[in-house]
N, C-alpha and C positions, 0 to 999 in steps of 0.2 A: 451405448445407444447412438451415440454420434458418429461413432466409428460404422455400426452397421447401416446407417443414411445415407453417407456417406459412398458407401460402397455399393448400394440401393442404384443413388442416383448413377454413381460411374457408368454400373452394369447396361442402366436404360438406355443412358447418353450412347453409349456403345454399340446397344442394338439398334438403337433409332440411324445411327453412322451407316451398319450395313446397309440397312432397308434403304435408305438416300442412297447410296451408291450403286444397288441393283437396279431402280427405277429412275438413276441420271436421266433428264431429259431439261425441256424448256417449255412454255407457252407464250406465243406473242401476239399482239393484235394489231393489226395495221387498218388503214381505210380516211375515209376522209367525213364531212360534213357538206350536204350538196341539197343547194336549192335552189330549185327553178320555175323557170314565169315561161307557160305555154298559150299562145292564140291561134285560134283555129277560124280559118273562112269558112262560112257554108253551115257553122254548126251553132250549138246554144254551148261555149263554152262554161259555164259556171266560173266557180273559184279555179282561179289562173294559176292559183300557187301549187307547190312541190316540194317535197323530201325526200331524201333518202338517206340512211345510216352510214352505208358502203363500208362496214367494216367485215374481217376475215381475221380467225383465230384459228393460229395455227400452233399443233405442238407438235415437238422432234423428242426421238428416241434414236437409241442402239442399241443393238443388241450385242452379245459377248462375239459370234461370228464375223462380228463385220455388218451385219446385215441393219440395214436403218428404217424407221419408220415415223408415219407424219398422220397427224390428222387432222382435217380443215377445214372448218365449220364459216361458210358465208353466210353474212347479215346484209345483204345489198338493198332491202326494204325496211323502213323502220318498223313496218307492223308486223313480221315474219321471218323466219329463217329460210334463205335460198336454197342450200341444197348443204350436202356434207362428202366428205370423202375419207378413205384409210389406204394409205398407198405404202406398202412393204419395196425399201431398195436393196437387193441383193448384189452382192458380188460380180457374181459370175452370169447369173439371170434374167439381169436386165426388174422394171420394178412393177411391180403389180396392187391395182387399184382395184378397190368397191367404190362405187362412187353412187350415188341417189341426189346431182344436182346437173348433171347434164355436162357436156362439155369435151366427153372421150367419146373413143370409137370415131364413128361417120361424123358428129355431132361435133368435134373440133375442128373440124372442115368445112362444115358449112355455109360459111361465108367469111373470105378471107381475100377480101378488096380492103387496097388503103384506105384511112381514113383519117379526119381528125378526129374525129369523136366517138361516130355511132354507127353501126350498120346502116344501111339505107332503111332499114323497116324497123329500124330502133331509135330513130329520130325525132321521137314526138308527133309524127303523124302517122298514125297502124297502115300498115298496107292489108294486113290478111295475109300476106304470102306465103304460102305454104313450100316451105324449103326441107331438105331432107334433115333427118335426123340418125336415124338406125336406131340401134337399140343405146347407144351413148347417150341419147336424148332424156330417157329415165334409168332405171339402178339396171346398172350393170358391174361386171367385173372384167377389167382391161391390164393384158399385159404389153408393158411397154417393151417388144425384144432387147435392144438397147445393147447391145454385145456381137461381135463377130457380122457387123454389117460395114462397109464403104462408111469413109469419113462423110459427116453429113446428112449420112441416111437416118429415119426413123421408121420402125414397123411397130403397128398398135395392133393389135388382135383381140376384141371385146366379144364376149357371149354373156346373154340372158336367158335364165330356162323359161321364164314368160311375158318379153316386155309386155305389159300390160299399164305403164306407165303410174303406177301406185309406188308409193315410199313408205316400208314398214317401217316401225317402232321394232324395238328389242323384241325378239321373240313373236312377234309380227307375220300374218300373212297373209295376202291381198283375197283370197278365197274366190267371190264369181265375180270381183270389180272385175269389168274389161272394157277404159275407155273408149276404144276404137269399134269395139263388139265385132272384131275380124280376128283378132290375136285368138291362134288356136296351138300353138306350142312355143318356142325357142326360136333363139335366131342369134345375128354372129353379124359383128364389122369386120370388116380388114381396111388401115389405112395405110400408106407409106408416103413419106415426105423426106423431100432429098434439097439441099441448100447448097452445096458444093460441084454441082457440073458446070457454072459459069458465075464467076463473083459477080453477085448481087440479085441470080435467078434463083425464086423458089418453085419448085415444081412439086405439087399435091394430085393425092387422085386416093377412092375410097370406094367401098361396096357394101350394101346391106342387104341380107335377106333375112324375113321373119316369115316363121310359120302361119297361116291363115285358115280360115274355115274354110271346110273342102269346097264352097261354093263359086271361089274366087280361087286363083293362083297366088301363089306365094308375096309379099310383097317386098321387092326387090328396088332399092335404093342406089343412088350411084352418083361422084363428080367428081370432077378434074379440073385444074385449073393450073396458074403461074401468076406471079407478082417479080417483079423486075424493078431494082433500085439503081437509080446511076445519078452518081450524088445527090442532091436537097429533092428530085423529085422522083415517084416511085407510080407505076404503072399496074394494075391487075385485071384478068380476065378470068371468068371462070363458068362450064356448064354445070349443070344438074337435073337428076331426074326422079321423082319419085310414084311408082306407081304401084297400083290395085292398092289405093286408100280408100278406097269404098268399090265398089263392084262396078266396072267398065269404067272408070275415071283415073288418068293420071295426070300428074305436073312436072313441065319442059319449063329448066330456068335458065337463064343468062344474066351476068354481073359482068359489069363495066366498073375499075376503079380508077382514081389518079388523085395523091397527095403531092402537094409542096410543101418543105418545110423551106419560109422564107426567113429566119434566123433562128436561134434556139431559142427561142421563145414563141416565135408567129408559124402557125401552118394551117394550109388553108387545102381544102379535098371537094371532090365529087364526085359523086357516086351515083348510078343506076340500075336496076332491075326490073328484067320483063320475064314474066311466069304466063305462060300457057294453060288451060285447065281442057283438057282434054275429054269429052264425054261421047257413050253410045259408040262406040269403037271408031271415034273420029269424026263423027257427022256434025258435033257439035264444040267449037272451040269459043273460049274466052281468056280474053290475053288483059293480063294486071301488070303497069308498067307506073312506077315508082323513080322520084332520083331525089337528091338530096346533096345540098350544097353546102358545107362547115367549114368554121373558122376559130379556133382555136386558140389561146395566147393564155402565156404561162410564165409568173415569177412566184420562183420559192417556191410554196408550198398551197399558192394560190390560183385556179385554173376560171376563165373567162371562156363559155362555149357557146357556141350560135349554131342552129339548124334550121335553113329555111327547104322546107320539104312539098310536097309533090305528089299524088297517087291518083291515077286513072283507074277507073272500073276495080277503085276499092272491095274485099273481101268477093272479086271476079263476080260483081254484080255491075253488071250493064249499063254506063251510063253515073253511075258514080264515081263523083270525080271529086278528090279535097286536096286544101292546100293548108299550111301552116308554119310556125314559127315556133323557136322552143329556143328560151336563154337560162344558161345554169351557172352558177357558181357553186365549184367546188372547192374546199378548205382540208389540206391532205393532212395526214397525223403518222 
């Protein structure tokens, strides 16, 4: 009887060995603990305070080919999950993402001024600014070429059969949601980013076109830009344009950026944005001009952030104009 337990338990121990070895991988969590104190001119702030989780769990695989895979669940709200991703690395192919949290495509481009901390319309005071997105902005599927290009280069190629900006569940299908109520089929980014034609230039540039209701023309996304580092300070400009978000109305943007890092620990930025809103095929413009001033300082695993921000003719209403302040401590893990 002992003898046959014995050889019971070997046989499991055994099988349980394989199965662990065909599904080798890892799960890891990273992120910080972050909270901050915001004041707002002009407005009836309430409770000043803030949280956020900021953590990202990510797991790694391999497969028997060589071929690698990762999947990465952001928590950057503590009431919510941000967004998710599944990205397969091949060989020879270069690596391919689903992703339902934004971020690929046109959507990794879209604002890419130095800073120390936040984007100019991510600083504690909303601009509204409407900046491109493409179809990276919700679930898409992006291949990164990533093979047989110039040192330096990257080419992204994203297509969605309906941005429609819904994020299914398993087995999931967004049916007649249509946030925008323009999205009338599929649509496609192309990005390319190149960091190697002069140390310390990056030069960006991307395009989007989504299917629309026959009522409206296609809506057609697009920007270009460069950030330039020479030593502790770093320089970026960048256009964009996104238009037929609604019937005769598009938006014309410009970003102005400039970081200093004045030791490794202190750096201090400012940043600007002017968005044009274009209506009635031109007869009627509103211009939303934003900037935002931060300053940064960091020991260990402890970050000190300041934004003191700025927005004219907030959400491109006439005449609205706010200012504000937003202090954050973050605690990294």
């Amino acid at each position: 009887m002992n003898k046959l337990t014995k050889i019971g338990v070997s046989a499991l121990c055994g099988s349980l060995a394989s199965v662990a070895a065909a599904n080798a991988g890892s799960l890891d969590v990273t992120g910080g603990a972050t909270a901050t104190y915001t004041s707002l001119d002009g407005v009836v702030t309430g409770n000043p305070f803030g949280m956020a989780s900021a953590m990202t769990f990510t797991g790694n695989g391999e497969l028997d080919n060589g071929t690698t895979f990762k999947l990465s669940i952001a928590h950057t709200n503590k009431a919510a999950y941000t967004g998710s991703a599944i990205s397969l690395t091949t060989p020879t192919l270069g690596t391919f993402t689903y992703d339902e949290g934004g971020g690929t495509g046109l959507d990794r481009i879209d604002d890419m001024m130095p800073t120390a901390w936040e984007e100019v319309d991510g600083a504690g005071q909303p601009m509204g600014l409407r900046t491109v997105a493409g179809v990276g902005g919700g679930s898409d599927v992006e291949w990164n070429i990533g093979v047989g290009l110039p040192d330096g280069m990257n080419a992204y190629v994203s297509y969605a059969p309906h941005p429609d900006g819904t994020k299914n569940a398993n087995k999931g299908t967004s049916g007649t949601n249509n946030s925008s109520g323009l999205v009338d089929g599929q649509g496609w980014d192309l990005v390319l980013t190149h960091n190697a034609i002069v140390d310390g230039l990056n030069v960006f540039a991307g395009y989007s076109e989504i299917s629309q209701t026959s009522d409206v023309s296609d809506r057609e996304s697009w920007t270009a830009g460069a950030t330039y580092a020479v030593g502790s300070v770093t320089v970026g400009y960048q256009l964009s344009k996104d238009n037929n978000v609604a019937a005769g109305a598009y938006y014309e943007n410009e970003a102005y950026g400039i970081s200093f890092a004045v030791n490794d620990n202190l750096t201090v930025s400012f940043g600007k944005q002017e968005s044009d809103k274009v209506v009635n095929a031109g007869t009627s413009t509103t211009t939303l001009d934003g900037d935002s001033l931060q300053v940064s300082y960091t020991v260990g695993g402890a970050s000190i952030k300041v934004a003191d921000s700025s927005v004219d003719n907030q959400n491109y209403v006439s005449g609205t104009n706010r200012e504000g302040r937003i202090v954050a401590l973050t605690l990294a893990f």
